[in-house]
C-alpha positions as a Markdown table, in Angstrom:
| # | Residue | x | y | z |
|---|---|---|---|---|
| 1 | Unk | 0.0 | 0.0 | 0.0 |
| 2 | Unk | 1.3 | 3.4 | -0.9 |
| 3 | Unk | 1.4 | 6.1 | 1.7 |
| 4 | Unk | 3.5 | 9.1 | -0.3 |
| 5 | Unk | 2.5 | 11.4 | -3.1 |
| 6 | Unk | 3.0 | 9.6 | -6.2 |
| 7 | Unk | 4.9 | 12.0 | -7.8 |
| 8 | Unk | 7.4 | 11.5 | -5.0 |
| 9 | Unk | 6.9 | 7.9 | -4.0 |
| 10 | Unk | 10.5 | 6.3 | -3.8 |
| 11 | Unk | 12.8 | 9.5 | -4.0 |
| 12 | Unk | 16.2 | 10.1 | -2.1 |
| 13 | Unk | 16.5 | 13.9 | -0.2 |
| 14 | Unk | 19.7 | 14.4 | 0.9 |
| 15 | Unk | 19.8 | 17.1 | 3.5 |
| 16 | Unk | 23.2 | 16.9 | 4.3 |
| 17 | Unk | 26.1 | 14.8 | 3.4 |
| 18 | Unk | 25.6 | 12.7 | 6.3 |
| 19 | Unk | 22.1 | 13.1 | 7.0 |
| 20 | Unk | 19.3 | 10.7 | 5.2 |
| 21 | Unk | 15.9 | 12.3 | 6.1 |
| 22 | Unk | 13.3 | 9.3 | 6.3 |
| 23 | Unk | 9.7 | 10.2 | 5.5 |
| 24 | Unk | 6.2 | 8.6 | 5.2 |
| 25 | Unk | 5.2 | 5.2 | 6.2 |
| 26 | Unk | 1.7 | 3.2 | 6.7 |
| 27 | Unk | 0.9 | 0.4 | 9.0 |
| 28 | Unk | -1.3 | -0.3 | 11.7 |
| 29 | Unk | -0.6 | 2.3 | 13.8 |
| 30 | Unk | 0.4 | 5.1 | 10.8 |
| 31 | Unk | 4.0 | 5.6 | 11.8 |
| 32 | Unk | 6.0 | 7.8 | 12.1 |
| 33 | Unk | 9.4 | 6.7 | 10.6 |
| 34 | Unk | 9.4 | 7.5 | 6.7 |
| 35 | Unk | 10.8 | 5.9 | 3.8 |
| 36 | Unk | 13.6 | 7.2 | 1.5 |
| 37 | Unk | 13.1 | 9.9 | -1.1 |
| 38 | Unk | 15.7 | 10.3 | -4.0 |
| 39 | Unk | 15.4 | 13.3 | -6.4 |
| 40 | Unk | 15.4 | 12.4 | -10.1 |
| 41 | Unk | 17.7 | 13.8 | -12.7 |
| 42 | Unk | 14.4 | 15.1 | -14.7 |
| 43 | Unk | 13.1 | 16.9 | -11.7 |
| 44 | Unk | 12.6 | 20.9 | -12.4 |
| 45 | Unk | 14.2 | 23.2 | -10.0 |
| 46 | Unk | 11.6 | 24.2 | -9.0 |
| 47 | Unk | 10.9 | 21.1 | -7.6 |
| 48 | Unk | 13.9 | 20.6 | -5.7 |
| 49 | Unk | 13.7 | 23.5 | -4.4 |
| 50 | Unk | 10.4 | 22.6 | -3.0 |
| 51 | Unk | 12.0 | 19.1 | -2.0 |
| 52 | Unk | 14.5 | 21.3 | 0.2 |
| 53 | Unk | 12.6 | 23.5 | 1.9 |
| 54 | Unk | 10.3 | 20.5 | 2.9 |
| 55 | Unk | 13.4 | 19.0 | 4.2 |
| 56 | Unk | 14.0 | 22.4 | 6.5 |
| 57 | Unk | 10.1 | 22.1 | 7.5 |
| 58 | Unk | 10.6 | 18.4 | 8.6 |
| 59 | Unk | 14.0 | 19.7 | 10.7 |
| 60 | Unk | 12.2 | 22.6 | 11.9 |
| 61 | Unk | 9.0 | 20.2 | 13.0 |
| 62 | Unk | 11.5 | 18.5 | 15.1 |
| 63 | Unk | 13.0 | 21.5 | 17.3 |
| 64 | Unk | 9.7 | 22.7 | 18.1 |
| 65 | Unk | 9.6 | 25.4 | 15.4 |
| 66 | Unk | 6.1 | 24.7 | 13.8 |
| 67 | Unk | 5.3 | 28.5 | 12.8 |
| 68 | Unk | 8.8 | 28.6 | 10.7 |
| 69 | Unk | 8.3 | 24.7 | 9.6 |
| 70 | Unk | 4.8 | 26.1 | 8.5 |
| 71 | Unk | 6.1 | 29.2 | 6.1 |
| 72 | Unk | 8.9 | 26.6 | 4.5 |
| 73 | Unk | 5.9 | 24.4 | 3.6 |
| 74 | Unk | 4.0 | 27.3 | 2.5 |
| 75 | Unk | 7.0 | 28.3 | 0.3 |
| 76 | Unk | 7.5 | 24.9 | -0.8 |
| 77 | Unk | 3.2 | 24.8 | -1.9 |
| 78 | Unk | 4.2 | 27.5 | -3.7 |
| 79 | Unk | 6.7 | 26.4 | -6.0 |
| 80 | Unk | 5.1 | 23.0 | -6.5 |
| 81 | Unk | 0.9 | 23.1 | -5.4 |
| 82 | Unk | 0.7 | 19.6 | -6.6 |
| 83 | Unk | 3.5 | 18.3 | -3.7 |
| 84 | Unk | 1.3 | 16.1 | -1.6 |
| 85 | Unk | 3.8 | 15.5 | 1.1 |
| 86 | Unk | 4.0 | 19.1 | 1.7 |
| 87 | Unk | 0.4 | 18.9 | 2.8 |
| 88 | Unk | 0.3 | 16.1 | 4.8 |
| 89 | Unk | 3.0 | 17.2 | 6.9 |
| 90 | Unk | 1.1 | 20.7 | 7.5 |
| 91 | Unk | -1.1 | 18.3 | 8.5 |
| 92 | Unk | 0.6 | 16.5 | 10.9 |
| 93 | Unk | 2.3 | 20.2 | 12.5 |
| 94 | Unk | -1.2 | 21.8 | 12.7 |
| 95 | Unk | -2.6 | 18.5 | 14.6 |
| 96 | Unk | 0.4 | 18.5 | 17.1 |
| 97 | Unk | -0.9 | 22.2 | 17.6 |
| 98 | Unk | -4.5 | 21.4 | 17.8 |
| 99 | Unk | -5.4 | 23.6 | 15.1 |
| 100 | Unk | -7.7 | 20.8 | 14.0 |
| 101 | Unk | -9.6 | 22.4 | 10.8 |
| 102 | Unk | -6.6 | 23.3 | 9.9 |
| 103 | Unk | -4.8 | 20.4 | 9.9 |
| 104 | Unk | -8.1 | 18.5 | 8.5 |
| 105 | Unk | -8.1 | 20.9 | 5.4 |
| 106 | Unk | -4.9 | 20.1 | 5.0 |
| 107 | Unk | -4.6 | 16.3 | 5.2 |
| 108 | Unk | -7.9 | 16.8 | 2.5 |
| 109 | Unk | -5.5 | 18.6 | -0.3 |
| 110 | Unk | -3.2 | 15.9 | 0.8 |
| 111 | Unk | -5.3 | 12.7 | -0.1 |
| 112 | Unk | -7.1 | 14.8 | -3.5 |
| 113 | Unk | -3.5 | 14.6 | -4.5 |
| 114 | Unk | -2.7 | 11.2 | -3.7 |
| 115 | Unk | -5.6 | 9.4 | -3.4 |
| 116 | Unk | -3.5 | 6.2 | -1.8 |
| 117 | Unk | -2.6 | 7.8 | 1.1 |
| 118 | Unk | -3.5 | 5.3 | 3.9 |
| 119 | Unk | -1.4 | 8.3 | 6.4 |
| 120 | Unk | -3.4 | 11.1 | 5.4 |
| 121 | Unk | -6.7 | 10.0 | 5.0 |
| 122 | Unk | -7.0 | 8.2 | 8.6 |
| 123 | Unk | -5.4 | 11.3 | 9.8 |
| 124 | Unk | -8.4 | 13.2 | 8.2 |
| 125 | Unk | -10.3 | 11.1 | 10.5 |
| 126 | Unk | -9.2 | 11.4 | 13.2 |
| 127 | Unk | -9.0 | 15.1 | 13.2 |
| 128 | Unk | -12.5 | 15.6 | 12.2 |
| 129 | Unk | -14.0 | 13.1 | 14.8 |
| 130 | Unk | -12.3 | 15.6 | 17.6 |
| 131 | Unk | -13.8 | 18.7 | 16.1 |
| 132 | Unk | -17.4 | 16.2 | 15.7 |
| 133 | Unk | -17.7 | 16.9 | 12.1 |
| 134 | Unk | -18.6 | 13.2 | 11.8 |
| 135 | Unk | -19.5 | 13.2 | 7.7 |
| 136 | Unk | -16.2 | 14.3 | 6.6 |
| 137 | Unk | -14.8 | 11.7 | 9.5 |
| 138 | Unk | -17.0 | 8.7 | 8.5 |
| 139 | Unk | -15.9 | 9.4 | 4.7 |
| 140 | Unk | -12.4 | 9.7 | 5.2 |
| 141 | Unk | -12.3 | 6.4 | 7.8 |
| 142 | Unk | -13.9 | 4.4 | 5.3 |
| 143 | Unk | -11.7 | 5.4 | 2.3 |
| 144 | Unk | -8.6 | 4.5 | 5.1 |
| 145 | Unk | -10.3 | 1.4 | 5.3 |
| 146 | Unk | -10.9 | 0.3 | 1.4 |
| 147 | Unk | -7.3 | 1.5 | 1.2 |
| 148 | Unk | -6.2 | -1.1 | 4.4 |
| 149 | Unk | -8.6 | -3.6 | 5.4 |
| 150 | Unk | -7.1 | -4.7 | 8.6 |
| 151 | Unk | -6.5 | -1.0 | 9.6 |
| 152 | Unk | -7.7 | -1.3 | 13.0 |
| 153 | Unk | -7.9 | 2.5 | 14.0 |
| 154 | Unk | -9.8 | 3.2 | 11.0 |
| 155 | Unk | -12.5 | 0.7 | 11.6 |
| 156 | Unk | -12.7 | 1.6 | 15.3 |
| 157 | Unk | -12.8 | 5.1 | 13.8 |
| 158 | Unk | -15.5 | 4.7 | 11.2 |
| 159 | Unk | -17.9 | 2.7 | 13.8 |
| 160 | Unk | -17.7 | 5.5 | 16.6 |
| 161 | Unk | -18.2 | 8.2 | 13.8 |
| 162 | Unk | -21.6 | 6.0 | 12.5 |
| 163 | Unk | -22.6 | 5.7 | 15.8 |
| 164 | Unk | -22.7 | 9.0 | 16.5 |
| 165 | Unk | -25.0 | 9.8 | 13.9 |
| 166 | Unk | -27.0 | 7.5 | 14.7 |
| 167 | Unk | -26.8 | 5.0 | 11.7 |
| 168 | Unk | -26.6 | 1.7 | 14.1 |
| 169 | Unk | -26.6 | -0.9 | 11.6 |
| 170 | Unk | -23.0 | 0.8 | 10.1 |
| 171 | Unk | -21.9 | 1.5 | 13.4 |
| 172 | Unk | -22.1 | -2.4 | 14.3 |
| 173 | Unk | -20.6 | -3.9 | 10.9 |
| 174 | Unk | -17.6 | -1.5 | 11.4 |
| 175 | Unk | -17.9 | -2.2 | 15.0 |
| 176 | Unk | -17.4 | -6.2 | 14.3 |
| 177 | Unk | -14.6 | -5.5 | 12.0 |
| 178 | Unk | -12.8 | -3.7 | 14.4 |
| 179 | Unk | -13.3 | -7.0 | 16.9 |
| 180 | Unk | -12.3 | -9.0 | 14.3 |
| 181 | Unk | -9.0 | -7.3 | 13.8 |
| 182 | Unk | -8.1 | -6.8 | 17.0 |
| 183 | Unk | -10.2 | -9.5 | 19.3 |
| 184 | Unk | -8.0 | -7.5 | 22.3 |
| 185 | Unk | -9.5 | -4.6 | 22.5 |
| 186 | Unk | -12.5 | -3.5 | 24.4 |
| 187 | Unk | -13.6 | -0.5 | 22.1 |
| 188 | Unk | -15.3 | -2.6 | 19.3 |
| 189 | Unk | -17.5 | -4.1 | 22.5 |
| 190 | Unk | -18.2 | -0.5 | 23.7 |
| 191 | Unk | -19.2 | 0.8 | 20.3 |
| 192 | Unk | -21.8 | -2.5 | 20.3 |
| 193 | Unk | -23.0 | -1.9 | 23.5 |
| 194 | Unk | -24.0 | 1.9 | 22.8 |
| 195 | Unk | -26.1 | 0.7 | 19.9 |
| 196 | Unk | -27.6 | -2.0 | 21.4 |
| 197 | Unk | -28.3 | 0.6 | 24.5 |
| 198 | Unk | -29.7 | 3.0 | 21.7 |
| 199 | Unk | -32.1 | 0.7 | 20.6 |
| 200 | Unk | -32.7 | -0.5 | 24.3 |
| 201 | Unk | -31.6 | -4.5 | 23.2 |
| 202 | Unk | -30.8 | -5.0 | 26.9 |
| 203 | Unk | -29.4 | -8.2 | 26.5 |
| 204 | Unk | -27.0 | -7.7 | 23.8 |
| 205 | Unk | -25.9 | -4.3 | 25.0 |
| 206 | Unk | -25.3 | -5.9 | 29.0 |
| 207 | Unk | -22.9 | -8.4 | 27.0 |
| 208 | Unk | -21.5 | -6.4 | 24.7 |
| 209 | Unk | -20.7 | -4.1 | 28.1 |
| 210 | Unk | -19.6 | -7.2 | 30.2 |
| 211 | Unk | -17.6 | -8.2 | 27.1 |
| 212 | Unk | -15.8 | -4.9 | 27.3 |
| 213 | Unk | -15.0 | -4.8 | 30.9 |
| 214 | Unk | -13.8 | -8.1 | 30.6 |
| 215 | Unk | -11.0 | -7.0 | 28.4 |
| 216 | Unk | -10.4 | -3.5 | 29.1 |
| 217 | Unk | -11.0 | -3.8 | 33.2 |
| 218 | Unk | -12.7 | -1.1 | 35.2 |
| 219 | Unk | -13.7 | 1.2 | 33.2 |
| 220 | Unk | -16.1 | 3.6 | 34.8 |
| 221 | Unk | -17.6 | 5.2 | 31.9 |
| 222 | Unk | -18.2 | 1.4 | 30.8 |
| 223 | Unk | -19.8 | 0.2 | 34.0 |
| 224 | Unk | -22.3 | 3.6 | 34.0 |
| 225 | Unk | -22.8 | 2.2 | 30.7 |
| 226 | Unk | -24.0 | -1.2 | 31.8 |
| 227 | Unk | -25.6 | 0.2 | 34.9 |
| 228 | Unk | -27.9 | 2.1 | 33.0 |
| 229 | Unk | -28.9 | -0.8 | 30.8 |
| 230 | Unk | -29.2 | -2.7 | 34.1 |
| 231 | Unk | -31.8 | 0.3 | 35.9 |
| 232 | Unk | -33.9 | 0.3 | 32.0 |
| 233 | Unk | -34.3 | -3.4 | 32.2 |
| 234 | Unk | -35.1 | -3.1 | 35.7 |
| 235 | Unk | -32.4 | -5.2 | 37.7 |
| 236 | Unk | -31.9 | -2.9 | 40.0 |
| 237 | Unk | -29.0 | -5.0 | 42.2 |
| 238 | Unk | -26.7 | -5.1 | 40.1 |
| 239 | Unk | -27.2 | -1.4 | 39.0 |
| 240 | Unk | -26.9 | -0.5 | 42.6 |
| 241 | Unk | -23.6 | -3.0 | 43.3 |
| 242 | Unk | -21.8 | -1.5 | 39.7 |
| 243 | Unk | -22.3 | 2.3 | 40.6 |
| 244 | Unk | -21.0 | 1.5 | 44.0 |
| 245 | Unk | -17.6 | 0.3 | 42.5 |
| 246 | Unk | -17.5 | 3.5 | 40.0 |
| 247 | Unk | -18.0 | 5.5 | 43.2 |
| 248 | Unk | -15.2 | 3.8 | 44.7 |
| 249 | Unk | -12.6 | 4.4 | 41.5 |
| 250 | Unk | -14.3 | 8.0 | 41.1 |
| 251 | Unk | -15.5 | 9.2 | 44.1 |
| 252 | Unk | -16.7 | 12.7 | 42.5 |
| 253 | Unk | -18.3 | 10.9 | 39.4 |
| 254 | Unk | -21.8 | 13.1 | 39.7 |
| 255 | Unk | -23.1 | 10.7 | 37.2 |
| 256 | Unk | -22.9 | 7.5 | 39.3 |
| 257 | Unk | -24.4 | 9.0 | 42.1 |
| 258 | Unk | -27.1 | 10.5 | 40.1 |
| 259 | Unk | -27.9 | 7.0 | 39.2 |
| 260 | Unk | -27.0 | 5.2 | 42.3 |
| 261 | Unk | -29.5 | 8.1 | 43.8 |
| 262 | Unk | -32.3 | 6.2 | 41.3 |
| 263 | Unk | -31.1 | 2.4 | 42.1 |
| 264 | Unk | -31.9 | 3.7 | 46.0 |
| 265 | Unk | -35.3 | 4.8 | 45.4 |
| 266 | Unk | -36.2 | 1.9 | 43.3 |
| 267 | Unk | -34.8 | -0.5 | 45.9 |
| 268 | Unk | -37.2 | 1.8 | 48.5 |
| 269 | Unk | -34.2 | 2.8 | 50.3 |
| 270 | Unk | -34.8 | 6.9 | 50.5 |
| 271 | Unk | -32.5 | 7.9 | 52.8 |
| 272 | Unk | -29.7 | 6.1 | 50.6 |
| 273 | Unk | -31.4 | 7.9 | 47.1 |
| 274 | Unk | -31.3 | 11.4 | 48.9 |
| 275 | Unk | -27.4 | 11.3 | 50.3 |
| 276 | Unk | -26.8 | 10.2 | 46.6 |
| 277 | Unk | -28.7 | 12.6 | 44.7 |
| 278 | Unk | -27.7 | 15.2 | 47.0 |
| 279 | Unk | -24.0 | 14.2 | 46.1 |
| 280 | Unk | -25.1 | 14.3 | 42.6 |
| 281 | Unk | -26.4 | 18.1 | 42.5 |
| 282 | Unk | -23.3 | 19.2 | 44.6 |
| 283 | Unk | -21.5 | 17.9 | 42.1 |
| 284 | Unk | -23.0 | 19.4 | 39.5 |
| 285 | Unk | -25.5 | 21.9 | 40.1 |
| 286 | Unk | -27.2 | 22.3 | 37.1 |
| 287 | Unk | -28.2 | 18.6 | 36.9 |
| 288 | Unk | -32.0 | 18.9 | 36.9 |
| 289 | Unk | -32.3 | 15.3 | 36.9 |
| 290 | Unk | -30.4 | 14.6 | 40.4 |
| 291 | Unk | -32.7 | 17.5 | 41.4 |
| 292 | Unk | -35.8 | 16.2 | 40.5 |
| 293 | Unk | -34.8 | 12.6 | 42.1 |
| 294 | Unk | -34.1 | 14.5 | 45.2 |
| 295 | Unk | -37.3 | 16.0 | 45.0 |
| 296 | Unk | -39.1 | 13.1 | 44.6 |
| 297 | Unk | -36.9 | 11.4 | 47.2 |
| 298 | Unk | -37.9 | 14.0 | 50.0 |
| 299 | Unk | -41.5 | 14.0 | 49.2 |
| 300 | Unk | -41.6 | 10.2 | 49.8 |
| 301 | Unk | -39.9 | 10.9 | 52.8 |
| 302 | Unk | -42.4 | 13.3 | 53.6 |
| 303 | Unk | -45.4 | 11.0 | 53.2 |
| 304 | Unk | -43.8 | 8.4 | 55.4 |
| 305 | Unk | -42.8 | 10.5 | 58.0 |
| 306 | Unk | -46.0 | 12.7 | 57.8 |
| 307 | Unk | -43.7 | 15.7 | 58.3 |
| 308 | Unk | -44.1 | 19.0 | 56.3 |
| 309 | Unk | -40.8 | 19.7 | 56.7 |
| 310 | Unk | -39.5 | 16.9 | 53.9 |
| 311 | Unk | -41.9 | 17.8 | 51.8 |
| 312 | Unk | -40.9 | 21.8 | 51.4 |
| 313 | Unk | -37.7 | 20.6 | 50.7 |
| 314 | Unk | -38.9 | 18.8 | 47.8 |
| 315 | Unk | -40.8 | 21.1 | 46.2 |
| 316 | Unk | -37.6 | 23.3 | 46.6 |
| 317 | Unk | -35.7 | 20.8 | 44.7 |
| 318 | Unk | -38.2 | 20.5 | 42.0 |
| 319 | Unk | -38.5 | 23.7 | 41.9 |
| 320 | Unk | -35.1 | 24.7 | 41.5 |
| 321 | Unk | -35.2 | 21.2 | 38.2 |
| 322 | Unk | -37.9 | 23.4 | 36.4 |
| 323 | Unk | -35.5 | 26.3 | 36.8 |
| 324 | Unk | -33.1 | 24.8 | 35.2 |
| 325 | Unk | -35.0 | 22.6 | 32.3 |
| 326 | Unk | -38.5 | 24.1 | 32.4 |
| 327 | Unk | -39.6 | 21.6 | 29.2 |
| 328 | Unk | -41.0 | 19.1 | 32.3 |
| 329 | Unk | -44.7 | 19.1 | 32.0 |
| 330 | Unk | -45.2 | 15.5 | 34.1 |
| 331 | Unk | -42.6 | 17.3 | 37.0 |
| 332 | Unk | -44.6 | 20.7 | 36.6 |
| 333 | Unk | -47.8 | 19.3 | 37.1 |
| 334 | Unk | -46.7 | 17.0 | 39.9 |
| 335 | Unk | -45.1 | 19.6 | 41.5 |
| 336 | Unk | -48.5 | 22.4 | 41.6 |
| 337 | Unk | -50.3 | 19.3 | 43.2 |
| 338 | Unk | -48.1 | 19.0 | 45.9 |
| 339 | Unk | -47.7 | 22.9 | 46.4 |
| 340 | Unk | -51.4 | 23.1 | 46.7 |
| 341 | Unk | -52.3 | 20.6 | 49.1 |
């Protein structure tokens, strides 16, 4: 598989008499060692002197220069607009800067110019999957993927990309692919178990989450994952007994306690639901959910303790939820009921 412009694709640049610049190279994990570029007899000056000033862009990338190494590329565009390397490698320098659409419209006049570019295109991908422009990500994964189909990255890529707009059946076929490449990691489960989650398949998206545990460990974000699929199909135990171990590895995770405040009240255990969803809205206080469990929490508490007291706290909290996300006609209506009795 060719990763270089093909103009340029198997060229020597000398540099300096002892100095052999090494550029390019694909593979699993697009490296960053590069293979050997030697200039042709035929090549216009014009060229080479593109060619060098690409070399001074590569040696200024490397001592932490990047708005010189920039101008040398720019310079070397501008001599030669069809040089594809020169692109990809303002690609690379504006990534390392996080000047993402930068470096994305960059790495994009890098693959229009060499279409082969395994490098460039995942790059493309993964570039605009950070800035969520998940299109232009999806089409550049899957063209990194035609190119190299046992590209791991790129698969993984192109299934969280589908999956985030929501086009499940892509998101599991790239999704399986990625398994089937590498059966080690635990991202191809996640991806499975967000669409299963997503189209509330309980079963499959529990073991696609337990799958994933399995071979990635603890993974809190994981085991909110599964708890929530857990609290949906209503097995409350081992909700409550996963968000307690999340807790444990991240004490200030609002989002387990949140949850853990729910897998209380559904086990009837309010004064456990209240210390979580009062951990929850400490955490973070615009959280209208936590703050409508609370409320909910200390009006039950109310009812069994026949104290007043409980219940003005709840309607504070539920009042405070509206505040916050006043498109809550059940909670509105439940809580002028209450304020009026």
């Amino acid at each position: 598989m060719r990763c270089l412009g093909s103009r340029y694709n198997g060229l020597i640049i000398m540099a300096a008499p002892a100095l052999l610049i090494l550029i390019g190279g694909c593979g699993k994990g697009v490296q960053t060692a590069m293979p050997a570029v030697e200039l042709e007899e035929d090549q216009s000056a014009s060229q080479r002197q593109a060619v060098g000033l690409y070399v001074d862009a590569m040696m200024l990338k490397e001592l932490n220069e990047p708005n010189k190494a920039i101008a040398k590329l720019d310079a070397a565009l501008e001599l030669d607009p069809r040089f594809a390397l020169g692109y990809s490698l303002k690609g690379d320098i504006y990534r390392m800067g996080g000047e993402y659409e930068k470096s994305a419209d960059a790495y994009e006049q890098a693959t229009e110019l060499d279409p082969w570019s395994l490098k460039d295109f995942f790059n493309m991908g993964k570039v605009t999957q950070m800035t969520e422009q998940f299109a232009r990500a999806i089409r550049a994964y899957v063209t990194a993927c035609e190119l190299d189909g046992r590209h791991y990255e790129s698969h993984i890529g192109a299934a969280q990309c589908y999956l985030a707009v929501e086009d499940f059946d892509r998101a599991i076929e790239y999704g399986r692919l990625a398994g089937e490449i590498d059966p080690n990691s635990p991202d191809p489960a996640v991806v499975l178990g967000d669409v299963y989650k997503a189209r509330k398949e309980h079963g499959k998206a529990i073991e696609a989450y337990r799958r994933a545990l399995d071979l990635g460990g603890a993974r809190p974000q994981v085991m909110v994952s599964l708890a929530v699929v857990y609290l949906r199909n209503e097995d409350f135990v081992p909700a409550r007994d996963l968000l307690t171990d999340v807790i444990e590895i991240e004490p200030t995770n609002a989002q387990a306690h949140q949850y853990l405040g729910y897998a209380w009240l559904k086990l009837k255990d309010v004064d456990k639901a209240i210390a979580n969803y009062e951990t929850a809205a400490r955490l973070d206080p615009d959280d209208w959910t936590a703050k409508k469990g609370l409320g909910v929490s200390y009006i039950l508490k109310s009812v069994a303790a026949n104290d007043d007291t409980f219940k003005a706290k709840g309607l504070a909290q539920w009042a405070e939820s509206l505040r916050i996300e006043p498109d809550q006609p059940g909670l509105r209506e439940l809580y002028e009921r209450y304020a009026n009795q």
